[in-house]
Biopython code that builds the backbone (N, CA, C, O; Angstrom):
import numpy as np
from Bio.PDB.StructureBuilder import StructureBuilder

atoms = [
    (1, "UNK", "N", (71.120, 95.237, 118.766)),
    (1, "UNK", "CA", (71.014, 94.954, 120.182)),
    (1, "UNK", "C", (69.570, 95.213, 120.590)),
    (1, "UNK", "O", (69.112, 96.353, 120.517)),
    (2, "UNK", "N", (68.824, 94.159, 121.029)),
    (2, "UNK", "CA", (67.641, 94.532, 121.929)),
    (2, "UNK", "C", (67.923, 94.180, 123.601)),
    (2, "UNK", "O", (69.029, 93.947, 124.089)),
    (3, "UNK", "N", (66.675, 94.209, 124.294)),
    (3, "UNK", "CA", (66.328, 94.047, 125.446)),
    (3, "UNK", "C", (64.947, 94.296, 125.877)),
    (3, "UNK", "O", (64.133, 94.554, 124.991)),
    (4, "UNK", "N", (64.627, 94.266, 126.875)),
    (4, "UNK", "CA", (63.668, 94.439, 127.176)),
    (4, "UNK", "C", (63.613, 95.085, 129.458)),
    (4, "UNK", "O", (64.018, 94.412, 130.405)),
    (5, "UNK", "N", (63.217, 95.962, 129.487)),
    (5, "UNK", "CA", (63.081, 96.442, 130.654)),
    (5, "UNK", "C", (62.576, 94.942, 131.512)),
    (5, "UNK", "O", (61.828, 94.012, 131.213)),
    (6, "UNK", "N", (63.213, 95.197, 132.418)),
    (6, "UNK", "CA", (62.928, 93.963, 133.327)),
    (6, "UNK", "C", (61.614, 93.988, 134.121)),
    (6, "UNK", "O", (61.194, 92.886, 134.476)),
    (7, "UNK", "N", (61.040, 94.865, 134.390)),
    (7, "UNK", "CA", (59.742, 95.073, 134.878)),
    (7, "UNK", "C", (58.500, 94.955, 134.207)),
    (7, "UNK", "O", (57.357, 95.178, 134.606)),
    (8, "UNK", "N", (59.081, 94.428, 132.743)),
    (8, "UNK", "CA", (58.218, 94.043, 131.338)),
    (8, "UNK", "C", (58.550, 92.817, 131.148)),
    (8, "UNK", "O", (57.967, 92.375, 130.159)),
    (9, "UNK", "N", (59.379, 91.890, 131.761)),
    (9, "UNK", "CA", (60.015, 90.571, 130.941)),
    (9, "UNK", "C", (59.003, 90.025, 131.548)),
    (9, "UNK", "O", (58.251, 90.501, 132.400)),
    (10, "UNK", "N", (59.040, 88.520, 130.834)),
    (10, "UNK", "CA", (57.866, 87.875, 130.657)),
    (10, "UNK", "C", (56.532, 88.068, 130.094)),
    (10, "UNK", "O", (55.673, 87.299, 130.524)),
    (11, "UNK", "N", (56.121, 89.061, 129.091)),
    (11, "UNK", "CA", (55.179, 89.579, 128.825)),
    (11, "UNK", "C", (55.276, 89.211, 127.108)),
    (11, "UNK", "O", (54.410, 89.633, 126.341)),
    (12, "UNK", "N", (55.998, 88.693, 126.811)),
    (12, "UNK", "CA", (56.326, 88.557, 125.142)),
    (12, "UNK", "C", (56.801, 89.283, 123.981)),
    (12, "UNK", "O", (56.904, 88.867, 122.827)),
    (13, "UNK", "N", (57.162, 90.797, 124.602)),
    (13, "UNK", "CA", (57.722, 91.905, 124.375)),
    (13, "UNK", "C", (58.700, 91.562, 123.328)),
    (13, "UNK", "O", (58.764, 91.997, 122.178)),
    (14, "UNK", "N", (59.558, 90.581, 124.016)),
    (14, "UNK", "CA", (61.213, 90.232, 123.106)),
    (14, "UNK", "C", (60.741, 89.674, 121.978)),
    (14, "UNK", "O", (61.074, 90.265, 120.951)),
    (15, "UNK", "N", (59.963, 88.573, 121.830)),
    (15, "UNK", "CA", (59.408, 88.419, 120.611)),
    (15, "UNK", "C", (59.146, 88.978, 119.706)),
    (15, "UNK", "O", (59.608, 88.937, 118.566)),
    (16, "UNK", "N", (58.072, 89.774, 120.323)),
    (16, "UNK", "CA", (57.231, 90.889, 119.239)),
    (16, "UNK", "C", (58.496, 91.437, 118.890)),
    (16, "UNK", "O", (58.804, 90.661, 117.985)),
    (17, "UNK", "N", (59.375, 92.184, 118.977)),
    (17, "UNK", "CA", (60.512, 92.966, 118.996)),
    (17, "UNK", "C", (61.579, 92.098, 118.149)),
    (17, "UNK", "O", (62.210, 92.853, 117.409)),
    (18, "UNK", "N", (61.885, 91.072, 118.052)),
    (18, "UNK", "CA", (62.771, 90.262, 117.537)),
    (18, "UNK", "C", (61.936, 89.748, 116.338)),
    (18, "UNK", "O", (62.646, 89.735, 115.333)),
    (19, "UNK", "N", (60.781, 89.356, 116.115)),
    (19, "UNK", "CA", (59.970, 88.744, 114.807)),
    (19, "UNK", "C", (60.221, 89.812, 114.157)),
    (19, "UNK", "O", (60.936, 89.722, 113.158)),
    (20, "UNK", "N", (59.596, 91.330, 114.640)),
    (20, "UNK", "CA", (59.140, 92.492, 114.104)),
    (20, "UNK", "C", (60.771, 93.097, 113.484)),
    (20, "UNK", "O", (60.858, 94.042, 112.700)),
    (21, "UNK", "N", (61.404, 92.689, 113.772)),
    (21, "UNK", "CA", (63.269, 92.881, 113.135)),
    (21, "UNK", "C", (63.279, 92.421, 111.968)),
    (21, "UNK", "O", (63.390, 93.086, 110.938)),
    (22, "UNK", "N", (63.103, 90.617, 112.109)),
    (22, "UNK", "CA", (63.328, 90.121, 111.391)),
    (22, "UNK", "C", (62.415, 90.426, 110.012)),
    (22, "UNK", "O", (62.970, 90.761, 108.966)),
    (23, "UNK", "N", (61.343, 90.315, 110.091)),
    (23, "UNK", "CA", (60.600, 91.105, 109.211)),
    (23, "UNK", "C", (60.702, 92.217, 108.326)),
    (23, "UNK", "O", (60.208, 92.472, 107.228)),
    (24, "UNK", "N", (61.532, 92.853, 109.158)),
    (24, "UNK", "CA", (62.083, 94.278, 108.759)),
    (24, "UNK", "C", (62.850, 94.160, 107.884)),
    (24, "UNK", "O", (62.775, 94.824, 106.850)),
    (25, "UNK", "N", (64.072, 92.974, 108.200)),
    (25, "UNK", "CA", (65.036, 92.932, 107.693)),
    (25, "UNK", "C", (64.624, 91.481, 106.246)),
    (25, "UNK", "O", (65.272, 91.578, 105.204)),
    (26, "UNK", "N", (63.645, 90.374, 106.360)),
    (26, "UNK", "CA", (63.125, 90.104, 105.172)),
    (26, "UNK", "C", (62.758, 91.119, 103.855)),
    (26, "UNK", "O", (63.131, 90.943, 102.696)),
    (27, "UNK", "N", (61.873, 92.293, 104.396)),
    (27, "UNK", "CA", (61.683, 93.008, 103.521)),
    (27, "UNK", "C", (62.956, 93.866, 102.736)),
    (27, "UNK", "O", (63.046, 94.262, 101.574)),
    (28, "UNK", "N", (63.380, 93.912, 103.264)),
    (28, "UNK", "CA", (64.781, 94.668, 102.728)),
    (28, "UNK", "C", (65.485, 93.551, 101.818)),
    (28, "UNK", "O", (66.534, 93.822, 101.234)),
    (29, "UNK", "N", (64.905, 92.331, 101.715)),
    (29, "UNK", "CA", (65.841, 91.901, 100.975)),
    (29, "UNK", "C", (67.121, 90.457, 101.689)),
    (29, "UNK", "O", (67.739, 89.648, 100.996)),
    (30, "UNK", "N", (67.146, 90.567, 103.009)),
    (30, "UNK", "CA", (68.185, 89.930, 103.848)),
    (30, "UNK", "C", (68.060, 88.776, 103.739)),
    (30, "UNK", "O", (67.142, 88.625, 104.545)),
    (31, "UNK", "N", (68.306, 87.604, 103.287)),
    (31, "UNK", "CA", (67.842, 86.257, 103.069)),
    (31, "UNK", "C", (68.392, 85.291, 104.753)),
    (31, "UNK", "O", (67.969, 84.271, 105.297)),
    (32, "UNK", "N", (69.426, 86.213, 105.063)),
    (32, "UNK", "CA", (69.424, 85.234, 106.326)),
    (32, "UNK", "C", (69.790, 86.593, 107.707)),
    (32, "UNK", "O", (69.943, 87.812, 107.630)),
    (33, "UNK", "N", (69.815, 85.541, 108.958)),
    (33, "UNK", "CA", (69.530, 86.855, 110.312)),
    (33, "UNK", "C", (70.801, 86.196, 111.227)),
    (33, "UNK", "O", (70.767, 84.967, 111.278)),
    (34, "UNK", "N", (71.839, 86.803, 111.904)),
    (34, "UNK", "CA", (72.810, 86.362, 112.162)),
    (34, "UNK", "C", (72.912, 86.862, 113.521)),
    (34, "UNK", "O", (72.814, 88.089, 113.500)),
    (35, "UNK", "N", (73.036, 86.501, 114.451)),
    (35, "UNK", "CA", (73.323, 87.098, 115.805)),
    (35, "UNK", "C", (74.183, 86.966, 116.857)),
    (35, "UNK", "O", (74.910, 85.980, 116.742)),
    (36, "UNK", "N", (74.361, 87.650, 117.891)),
    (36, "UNK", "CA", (75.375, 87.025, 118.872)),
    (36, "UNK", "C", (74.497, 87.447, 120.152)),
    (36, "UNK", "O", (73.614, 88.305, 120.193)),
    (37, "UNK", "N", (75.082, 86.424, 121.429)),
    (37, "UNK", "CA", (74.067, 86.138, 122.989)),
    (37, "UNK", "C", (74.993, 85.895, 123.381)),
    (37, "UNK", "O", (75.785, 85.071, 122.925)),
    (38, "UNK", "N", (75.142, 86.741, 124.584)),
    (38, "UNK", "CA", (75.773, 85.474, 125.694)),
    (38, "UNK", "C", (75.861, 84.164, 126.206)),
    (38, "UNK", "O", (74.742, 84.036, 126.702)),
    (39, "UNK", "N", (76.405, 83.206, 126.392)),
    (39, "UNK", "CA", (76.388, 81.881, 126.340)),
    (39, "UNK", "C", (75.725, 81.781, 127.853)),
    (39, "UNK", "O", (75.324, 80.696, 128.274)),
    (40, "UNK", "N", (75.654, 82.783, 128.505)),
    (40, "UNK", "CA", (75.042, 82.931, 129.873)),
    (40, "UNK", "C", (73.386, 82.945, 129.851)),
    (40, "UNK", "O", (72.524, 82.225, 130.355)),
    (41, "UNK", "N", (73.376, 83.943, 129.143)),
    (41, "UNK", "CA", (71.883, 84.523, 128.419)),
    (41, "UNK", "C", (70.762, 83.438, 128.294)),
    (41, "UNK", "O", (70.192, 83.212, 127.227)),
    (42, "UNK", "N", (70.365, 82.492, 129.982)),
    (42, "UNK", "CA", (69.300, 81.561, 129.199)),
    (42, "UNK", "C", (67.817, 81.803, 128.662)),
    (42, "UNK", "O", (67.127, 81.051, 127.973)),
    (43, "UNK", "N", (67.497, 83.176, 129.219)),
    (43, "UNK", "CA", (66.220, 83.713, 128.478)),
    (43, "UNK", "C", (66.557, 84.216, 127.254)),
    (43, "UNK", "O", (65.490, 84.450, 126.687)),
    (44, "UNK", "N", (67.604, 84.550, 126.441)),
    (44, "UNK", "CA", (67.658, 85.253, 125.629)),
    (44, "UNK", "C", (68.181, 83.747, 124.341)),
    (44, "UNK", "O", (67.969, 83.731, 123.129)),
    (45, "UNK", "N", (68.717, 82.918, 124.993)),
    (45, "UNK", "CA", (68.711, 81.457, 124.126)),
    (45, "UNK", "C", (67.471, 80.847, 124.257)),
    (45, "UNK", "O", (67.336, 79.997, 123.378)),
    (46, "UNK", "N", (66.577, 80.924, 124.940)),
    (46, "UNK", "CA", (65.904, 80.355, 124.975)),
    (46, "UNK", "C", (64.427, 81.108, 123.946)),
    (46, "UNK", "O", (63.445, 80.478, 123.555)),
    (47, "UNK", "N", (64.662, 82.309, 123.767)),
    (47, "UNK", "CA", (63.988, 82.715, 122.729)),
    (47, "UNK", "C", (64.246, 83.142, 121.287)),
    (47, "UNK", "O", (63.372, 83.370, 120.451)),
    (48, "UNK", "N", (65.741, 83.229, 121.086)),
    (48, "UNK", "CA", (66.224, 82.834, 119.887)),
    (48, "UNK", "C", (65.943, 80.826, 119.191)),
    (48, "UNK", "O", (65.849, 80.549, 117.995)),
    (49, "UNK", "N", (65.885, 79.940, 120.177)),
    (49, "UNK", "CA", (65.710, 78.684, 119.565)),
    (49, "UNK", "C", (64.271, 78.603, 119.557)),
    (49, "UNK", "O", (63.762, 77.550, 119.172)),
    (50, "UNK", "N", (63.761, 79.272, 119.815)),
    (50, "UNK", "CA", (62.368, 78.861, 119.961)),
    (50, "UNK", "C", (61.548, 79.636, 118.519)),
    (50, "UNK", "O", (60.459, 79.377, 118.005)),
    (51, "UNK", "N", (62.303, 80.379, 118.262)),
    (51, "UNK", "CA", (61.895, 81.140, 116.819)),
    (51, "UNK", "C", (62.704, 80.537, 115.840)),
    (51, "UNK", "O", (62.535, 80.972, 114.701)),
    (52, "UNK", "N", (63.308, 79.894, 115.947)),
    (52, "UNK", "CA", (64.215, 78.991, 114.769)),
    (52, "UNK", "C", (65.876, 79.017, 114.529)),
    (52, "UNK", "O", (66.446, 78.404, 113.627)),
    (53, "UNK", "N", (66.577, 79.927, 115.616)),
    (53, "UNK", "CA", (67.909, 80.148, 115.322)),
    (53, "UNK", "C", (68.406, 78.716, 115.924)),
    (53, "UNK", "O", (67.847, 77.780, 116.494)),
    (54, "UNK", "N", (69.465, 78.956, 115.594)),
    (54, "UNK", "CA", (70.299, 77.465, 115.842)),
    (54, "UNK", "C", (71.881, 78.083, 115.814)),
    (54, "UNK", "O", (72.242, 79.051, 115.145)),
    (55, "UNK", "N", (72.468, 77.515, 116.442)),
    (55, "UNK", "CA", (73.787, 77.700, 117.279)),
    (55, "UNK", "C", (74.766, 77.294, 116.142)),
    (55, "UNK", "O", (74.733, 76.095, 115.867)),
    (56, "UNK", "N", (75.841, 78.247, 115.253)),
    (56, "UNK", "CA", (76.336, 78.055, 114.388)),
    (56, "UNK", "C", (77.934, 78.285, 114.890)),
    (56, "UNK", "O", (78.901, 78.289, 114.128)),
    (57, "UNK", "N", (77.981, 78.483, 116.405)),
    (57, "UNK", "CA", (79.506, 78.378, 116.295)),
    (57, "UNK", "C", (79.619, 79.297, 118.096)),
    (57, "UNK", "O", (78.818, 79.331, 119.030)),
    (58, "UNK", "N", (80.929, 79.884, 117.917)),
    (58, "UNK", "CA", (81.652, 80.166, 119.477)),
    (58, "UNK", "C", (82.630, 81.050, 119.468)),
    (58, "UNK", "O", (83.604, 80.769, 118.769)),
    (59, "UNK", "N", (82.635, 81.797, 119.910)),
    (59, "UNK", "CA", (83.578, 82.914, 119.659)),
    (59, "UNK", "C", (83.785, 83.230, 121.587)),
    (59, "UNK", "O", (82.804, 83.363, 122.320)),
    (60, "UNK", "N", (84.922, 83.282, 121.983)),
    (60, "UNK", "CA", (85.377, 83.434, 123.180)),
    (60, "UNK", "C", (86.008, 84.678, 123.568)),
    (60, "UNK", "O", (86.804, 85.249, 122.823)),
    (61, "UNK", "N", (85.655, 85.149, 124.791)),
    (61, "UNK", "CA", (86.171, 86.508, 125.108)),
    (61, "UNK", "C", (86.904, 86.950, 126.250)),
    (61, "UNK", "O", (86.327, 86.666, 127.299)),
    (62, "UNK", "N", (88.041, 87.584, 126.396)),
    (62, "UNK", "CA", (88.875, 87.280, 127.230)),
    (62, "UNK", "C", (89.179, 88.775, 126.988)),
    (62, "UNK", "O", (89.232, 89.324, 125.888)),
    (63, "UNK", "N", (89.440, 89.553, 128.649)),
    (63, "UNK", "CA", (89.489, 90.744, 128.530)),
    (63, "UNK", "C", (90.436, 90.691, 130.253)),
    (63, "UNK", "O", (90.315, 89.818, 131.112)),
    (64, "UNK", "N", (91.294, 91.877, 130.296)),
    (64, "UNK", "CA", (92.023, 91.954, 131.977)),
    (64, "UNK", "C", (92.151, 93.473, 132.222)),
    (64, "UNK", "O", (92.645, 94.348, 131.510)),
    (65, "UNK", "N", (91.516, 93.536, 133.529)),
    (65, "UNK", "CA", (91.753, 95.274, 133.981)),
    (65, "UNK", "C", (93.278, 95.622, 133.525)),
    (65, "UNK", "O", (94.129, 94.742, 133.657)),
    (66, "UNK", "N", (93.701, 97.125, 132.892)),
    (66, "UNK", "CA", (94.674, 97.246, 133.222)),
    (66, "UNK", "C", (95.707, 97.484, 133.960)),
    (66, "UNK", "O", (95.323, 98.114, 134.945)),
    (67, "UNK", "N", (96.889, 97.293, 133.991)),
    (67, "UNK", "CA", (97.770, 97.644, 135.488)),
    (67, "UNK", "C", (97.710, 98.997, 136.044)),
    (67, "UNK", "O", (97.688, 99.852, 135.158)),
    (68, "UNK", "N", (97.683, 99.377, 137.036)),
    (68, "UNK", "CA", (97.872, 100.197, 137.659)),
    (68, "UNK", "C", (98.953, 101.222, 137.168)),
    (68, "UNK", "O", (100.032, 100.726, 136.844)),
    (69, "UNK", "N", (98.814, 102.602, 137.066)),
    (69, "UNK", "CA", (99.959, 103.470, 136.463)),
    (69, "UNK", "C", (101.005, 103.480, 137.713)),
    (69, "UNK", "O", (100.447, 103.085, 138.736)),
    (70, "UNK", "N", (102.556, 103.872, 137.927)),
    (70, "UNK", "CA", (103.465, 103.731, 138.426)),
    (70, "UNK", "C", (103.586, 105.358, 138.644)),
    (70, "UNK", "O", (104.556, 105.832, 139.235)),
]
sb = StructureBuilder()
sb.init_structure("model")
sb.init_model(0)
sb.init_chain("A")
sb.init_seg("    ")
for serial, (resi, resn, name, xyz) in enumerate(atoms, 1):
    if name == "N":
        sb.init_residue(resn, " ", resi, " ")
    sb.init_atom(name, np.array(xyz, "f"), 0.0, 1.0, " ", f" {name:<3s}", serial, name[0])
structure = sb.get_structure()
């Protein structure tokens, strides 16, 4: 999980931070980098495609407060 403080976004931070992973994780050996975003997330898609990820699928999430105790 990354992020970046919002009073820093736009500054290229996520990048540096996301190359500097991947890197991490080349050296170790990892031949491929697998992730999950919110389908909401357009800054955060928009800098995963821009470094080379590509959209391999969809996984849906469905969650309900529980009832009230009696």
């Amino acid at each position: 999980m990354m992020g970046v403080d919002p009073s820093y976004r736009g500054r290229g931070l996520g990048r540096v931070v996301l190359l500097a992973g991947i890197e991490y994780l080349r050296g170790k050996g990892l031949g491929e980098v697998v992730l999950e975003v919110d389908s909401e997330n357009l800054p955060a898609l928009a800098l995963y495609e821009s470094v080379g990820f590509e959209k391999a699928g969809e996984i849906l999430w469905y969650q309900r407060a529980p009832e009230p105790a009696i």
